[in-house]
C-alpha positions in Angstrom: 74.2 131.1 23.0 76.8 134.0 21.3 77.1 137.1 22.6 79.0 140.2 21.3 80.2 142.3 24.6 80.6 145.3 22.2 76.8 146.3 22.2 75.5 144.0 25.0 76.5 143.6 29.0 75.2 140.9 31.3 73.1 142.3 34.0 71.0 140.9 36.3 66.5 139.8 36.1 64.4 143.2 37.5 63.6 142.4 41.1 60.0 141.2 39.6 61.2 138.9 37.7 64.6 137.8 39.5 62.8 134.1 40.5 60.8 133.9 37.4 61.6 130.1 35.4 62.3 131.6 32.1 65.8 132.2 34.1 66.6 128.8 33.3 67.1 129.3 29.6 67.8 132.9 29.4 70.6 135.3 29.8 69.8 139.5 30.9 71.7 141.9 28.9 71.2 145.2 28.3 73.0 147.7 26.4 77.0 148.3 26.5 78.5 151.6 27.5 80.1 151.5 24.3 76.5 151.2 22.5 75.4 154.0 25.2 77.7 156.2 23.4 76.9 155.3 19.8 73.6 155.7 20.7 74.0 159.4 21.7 75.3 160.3 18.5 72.9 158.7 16.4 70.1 160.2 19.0 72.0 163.6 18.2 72.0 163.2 14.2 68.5 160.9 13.9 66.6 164.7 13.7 68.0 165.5 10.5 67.2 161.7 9.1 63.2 161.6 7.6 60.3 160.0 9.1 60.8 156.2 8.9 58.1 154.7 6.0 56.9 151.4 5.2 57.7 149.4 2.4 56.2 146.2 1.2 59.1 143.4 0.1 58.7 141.4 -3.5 56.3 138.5 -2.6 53.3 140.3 -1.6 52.8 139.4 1.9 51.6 141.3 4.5 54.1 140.2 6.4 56.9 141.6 4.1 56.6 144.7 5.4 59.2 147.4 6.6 59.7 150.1 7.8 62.2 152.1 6.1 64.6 155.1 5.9 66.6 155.7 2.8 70.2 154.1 3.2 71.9 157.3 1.1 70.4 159.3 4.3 72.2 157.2 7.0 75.1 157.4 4.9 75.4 160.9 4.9 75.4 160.5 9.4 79.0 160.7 10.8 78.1 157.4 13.4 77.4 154.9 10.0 80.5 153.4 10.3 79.3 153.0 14.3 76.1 151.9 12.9 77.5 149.5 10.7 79.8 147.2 12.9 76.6 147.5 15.7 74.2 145.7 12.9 77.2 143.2 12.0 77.3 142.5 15.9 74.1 142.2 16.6 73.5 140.1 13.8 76.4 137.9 15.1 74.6 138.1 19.2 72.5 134.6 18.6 70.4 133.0 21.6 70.6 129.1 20.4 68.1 127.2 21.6 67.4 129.6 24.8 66.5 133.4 24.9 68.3 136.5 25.5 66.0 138.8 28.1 66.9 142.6 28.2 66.1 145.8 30.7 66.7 149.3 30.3 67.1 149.3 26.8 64.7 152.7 27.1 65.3 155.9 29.0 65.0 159.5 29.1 67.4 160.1 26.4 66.6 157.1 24.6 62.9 157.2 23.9 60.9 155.1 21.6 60.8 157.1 18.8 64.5 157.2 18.6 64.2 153.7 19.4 61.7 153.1 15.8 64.7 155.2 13.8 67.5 153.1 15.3 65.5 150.1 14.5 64.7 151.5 11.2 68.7 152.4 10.7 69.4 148.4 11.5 67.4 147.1 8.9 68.9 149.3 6.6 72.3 148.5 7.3 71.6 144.9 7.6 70.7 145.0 4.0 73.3 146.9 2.7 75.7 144.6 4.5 74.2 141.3 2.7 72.3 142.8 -0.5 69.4 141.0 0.5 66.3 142.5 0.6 64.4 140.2 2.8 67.8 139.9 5.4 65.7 142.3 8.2 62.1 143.8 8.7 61.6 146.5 11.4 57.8 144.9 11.4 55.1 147.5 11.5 52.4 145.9 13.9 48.6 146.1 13.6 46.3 148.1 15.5 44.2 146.1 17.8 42.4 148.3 19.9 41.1 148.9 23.7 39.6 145.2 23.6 42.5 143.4 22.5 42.2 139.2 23.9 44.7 137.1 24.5 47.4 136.4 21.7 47.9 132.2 21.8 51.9 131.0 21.4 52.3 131.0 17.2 55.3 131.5 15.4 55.5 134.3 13.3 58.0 133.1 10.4 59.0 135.9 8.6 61.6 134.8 6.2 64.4 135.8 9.1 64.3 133.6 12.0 65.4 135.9 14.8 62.6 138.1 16.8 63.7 141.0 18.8 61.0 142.3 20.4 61.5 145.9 22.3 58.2 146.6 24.5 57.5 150.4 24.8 53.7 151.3 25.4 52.5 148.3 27.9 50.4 147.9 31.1 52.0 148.8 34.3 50.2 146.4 36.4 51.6 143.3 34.3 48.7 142.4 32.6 49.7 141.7 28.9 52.6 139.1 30.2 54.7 137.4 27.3 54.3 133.8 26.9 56.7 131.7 25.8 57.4 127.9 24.8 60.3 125.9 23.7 59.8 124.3 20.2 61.1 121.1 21.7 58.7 121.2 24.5 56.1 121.6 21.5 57.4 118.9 20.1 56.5 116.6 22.5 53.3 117.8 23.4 52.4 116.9 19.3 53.1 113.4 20.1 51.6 112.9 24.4 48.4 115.0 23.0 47.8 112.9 19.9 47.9 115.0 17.1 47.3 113.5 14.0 50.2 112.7 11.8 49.1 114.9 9.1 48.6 118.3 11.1 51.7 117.2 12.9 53.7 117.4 9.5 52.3 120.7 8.6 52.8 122.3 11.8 56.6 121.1 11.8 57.3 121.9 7.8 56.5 125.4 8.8 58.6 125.8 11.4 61.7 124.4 9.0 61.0 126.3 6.2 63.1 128.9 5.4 61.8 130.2 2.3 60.0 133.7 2.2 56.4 132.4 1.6 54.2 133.5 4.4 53.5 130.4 6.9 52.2 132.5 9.7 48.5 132.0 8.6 48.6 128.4 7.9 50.3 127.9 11.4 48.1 129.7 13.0 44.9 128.6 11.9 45.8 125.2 12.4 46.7 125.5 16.0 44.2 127.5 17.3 41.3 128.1 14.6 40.3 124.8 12.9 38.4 124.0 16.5 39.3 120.1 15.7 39.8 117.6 19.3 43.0 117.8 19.2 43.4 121.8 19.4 41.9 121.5 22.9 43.9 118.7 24.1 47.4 120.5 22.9 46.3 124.3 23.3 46.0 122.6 27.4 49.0 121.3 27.3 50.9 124.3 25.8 49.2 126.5 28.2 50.4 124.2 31.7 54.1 123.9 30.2 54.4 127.9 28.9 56.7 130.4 30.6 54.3 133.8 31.7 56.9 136.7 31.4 55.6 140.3 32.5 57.7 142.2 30.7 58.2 146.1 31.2 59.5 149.3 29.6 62.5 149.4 28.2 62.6 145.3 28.6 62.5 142.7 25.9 63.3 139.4 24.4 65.7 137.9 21.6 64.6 134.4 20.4 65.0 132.2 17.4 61.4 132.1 16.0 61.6 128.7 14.8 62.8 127.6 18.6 60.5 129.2 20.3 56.4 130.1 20.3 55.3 133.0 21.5 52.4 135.3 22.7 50.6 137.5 25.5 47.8 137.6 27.6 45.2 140.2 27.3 46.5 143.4 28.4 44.8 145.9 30.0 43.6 149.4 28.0 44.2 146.7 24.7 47.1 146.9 22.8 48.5 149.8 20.0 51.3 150.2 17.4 53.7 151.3 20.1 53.2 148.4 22.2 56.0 147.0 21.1 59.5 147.8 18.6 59.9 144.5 16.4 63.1 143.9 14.7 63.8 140.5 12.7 67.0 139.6 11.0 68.7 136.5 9.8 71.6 135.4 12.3 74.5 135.1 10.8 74.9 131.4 11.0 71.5 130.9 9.7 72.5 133.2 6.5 75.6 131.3 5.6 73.3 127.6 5.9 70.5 129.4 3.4 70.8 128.6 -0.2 72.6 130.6 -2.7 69.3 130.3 -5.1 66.6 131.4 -2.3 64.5 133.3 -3.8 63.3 137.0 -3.5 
């Protein structure tokens, strides 16, 4: 794990969750009181900056999506500079091979609107810093509706292998609860449940990949739609080893998306496009180990 201490401060679990076992491979944070104060001014400049819109990446896919503010606009703020070294250090705050868990990352002052624009304003930055278009996503999410199911633990492999997710408009009464399994743990469970060499290889190449073509589906549908034996026997074993986190507003998680799957249980009242804030990024470790010729 890496963590800056200029936009991020240890803190300790939410009472719910103080003896939950994700504890064991996370670290609470929550925001700085110097990111507090950059916050403020961007929340007091972010009305004159336009509605955030969504932009499709080259490749096509619907998961090169962003949303999107133009950069000449957050230029023109007099917290860029702010802005600027908060992207570079949050692009610098990796969690490893464990997760980072946040609280109180919303508040009165800091709503989730502001929240989408300071996402937005990340992205942006992010990509001005490298010149890569594909370096960050602010991911618009689907609508799912009042009878939203379960979501099974997948990977969702955008081209940048860090998820922040921010949750916003969820269930009070804990329904909806994140789950969460360690690739490694995975790993194993490939091999104790029996899956056949072939799948095995496919499931793993997409988790290594680090190319921008869009894995998600063929990932997905292999784990949990293609209904073969196996599926049953590893989707139980997934299931007994997972971590159930009933995360809040304001509270979120940082993970490396190739180290860890990820999902929810059905929520109550279903789930909407404010459910949750979604920010991915290359870490910069990752970015300086990609190729010089990937492509976008």
């Amino acid at each position: 794990m890496q963590i800056d201490t200029a936009i991020f401060k240890f803190t300790k679990p939410p009472s719910s969750l103080e003896s939950n076992a994700i504890n064991r491979h996370a670290r609470w944070l929550t925001w700085s009181d110097e990111a507090v104060e950059l916050l403020a001014m961007f929340c007091g400049e972010a009305q004159r900056l336009p509605n955030p819109n969504v932009i499709s990446l080259p490749g096509g896919s619907e998961f090169s999506k962003s949303f999107s503010i133009p950069l000449d606009a957050l230029q023109q703020l007099k917290c860029f500079s702010g802005l600027v070294q908060m992207a570079s250090t949050i692009r610098r705050s990796t969690p490893g091979e464990g997760i980072f868990l946040f609280r109180d990352l919303l508040n009165k002052e800091f709503r989730g609107e502001q929240l989408g624009k300071f996402l937005t304003a990340m992205r942006e930055v992010m990509v001005f810093l490298t010149g890569e278009l594909h370096e960050a996503l602010y991911a618009p999410l689907s609508w799912v509706g009042p009878k939203a199911d379960e979501f099974p633990l997948h990977a969702d492999l955008y081209a940048p292998n860090l998820l922040w997710n921010i949750f916003d408009r969820v269930p009070r009464d804990g329904s909806g609860a994140a789950r969460l399994l360690p690739v490694p743990v995975f790993k194993k469970l490939l091999k104790q449940k029996r899956v056949p060499m072939r799948d095995r290889t496919v499931l793993l190449s997409c988790l290594n990949d680090n190319s921008v073509e869009d894995r998600f589906r063929i990932f997905y549908e292999l784990l949990h739609v293609n209904y073969a034996s196996w599926t049953v026997r590893l989707n139980s074993g997934m299931k007994e080893h997972q971590f159930l986190v009933p995360l809040g507003y304001g509270q979120g998680y940082l993970i490396n998306d190739r180290r860890w799957l990820h999902g929810r249980n059905a929520p109550t009242g279903g789930v909407t496009t404010k459910r949750v804030h979604r920010l991915v990024f290359f870490s910069a470790d990752n970015r300086n180990e990609m190729s010089p010729n990937r492509q976008d």
